[in-house]
C-alpha positions in Angstrom: -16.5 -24.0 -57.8 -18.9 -23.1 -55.7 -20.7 -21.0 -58.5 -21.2 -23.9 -61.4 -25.0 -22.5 -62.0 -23.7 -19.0 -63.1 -20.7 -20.3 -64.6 -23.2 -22.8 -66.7 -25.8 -20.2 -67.5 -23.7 -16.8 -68.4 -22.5 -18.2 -71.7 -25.9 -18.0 -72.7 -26.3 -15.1 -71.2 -23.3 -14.0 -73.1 -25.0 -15.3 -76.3 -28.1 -13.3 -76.0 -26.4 -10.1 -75.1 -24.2 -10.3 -78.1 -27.2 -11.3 -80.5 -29.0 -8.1 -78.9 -25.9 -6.0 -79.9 -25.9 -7.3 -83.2 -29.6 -6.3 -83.3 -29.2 -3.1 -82.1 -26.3 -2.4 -84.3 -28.0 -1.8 -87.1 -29.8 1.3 -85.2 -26.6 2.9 -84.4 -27.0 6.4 -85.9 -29.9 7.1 -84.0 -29.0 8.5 -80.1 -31.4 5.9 -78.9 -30.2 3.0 -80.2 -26.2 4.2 -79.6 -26.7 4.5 -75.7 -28.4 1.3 -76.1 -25.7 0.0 -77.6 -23.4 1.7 -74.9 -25.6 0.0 -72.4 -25.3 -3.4 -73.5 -21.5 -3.3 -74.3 -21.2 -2.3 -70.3 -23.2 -5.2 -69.6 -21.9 -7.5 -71.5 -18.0 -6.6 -70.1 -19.7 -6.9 -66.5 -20.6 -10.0 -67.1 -17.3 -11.0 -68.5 -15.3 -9.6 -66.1 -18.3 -11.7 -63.2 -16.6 -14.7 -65.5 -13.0 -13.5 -65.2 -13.0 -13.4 -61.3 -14.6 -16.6 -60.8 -12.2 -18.6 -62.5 -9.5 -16.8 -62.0 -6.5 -19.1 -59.9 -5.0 -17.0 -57.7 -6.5 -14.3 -55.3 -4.5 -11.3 -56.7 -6.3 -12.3 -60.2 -9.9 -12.5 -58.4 -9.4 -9.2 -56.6 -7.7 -7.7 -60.1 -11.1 -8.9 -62.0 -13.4 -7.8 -59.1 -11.5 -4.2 -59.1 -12.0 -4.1 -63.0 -16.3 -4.6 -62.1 -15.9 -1.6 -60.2 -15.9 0.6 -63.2 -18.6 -1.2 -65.1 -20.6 -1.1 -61.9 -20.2 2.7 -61.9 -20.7 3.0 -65.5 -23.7 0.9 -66.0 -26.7 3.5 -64.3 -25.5 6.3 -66.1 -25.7 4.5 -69.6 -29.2 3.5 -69.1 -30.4 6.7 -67.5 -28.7 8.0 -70.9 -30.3 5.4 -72.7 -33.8 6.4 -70.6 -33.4 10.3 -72.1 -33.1 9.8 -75.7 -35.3 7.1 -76.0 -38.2 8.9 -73.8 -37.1 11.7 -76.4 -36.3 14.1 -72.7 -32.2 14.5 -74.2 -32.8 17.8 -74.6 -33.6 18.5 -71.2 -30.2 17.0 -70.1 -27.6 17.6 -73.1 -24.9 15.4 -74.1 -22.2 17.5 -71.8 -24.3 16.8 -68.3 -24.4 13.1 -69.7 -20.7 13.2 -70.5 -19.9 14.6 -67.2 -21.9 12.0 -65.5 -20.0 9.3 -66.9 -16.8 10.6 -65.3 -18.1 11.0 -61.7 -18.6 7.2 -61.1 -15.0 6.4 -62.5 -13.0 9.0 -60.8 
């Protein structure tokens, strides 16, 4: 285990990310707070997929979980630059189809 520190420290990190989505949740019909919401549900699978591949037991299962970070990776920028927009109140400027598009560039 040549990561114990991270492997100590993400369930809190874990903890606080899930409290923030419970905060957040609450502010769920406004476009703000939803790509906020979008944001932190990335992170939050980014961070349990980081927690998949380290203690996964075989090398097939860290490169599976490392593969899987790939998408969130991709996903993550476009959701805050989403997030960024409706909350600078600039969404009109970019439209929810541009935003929708982007989200399918980094996965493909």
């Amino acid at each position: 285990m040549e990561y114990l520190a991270f492997l100590v420290i993400s369930p809190i990190a874990a903890s606080v990310l899930l409290l923030t989505i419970s905060t957040a949740w609450s502010y769920r019909e406004v476009a703000a707070g939803r790509s906020l919401l979008y944001y932190l549900v990335l992170i939050t699978c980014l961070l349990g997929g980081n927690i998949a591949e380290l203690l996964a037991q075989t090398p097939s299962g860290t490169l599976f979980w490392a593969k899987i970070d790939h998408i969130y990776f991709s996903l993550i920028p476009v959701a805050w630059i989403s997030f960024a927009f409706q909350y600078a109140g600039l969404s009109q400027h970019v439209g929810y189809r541009r935003i929708r598009f982007a989200f399918i560039i980094p996965v493909v």
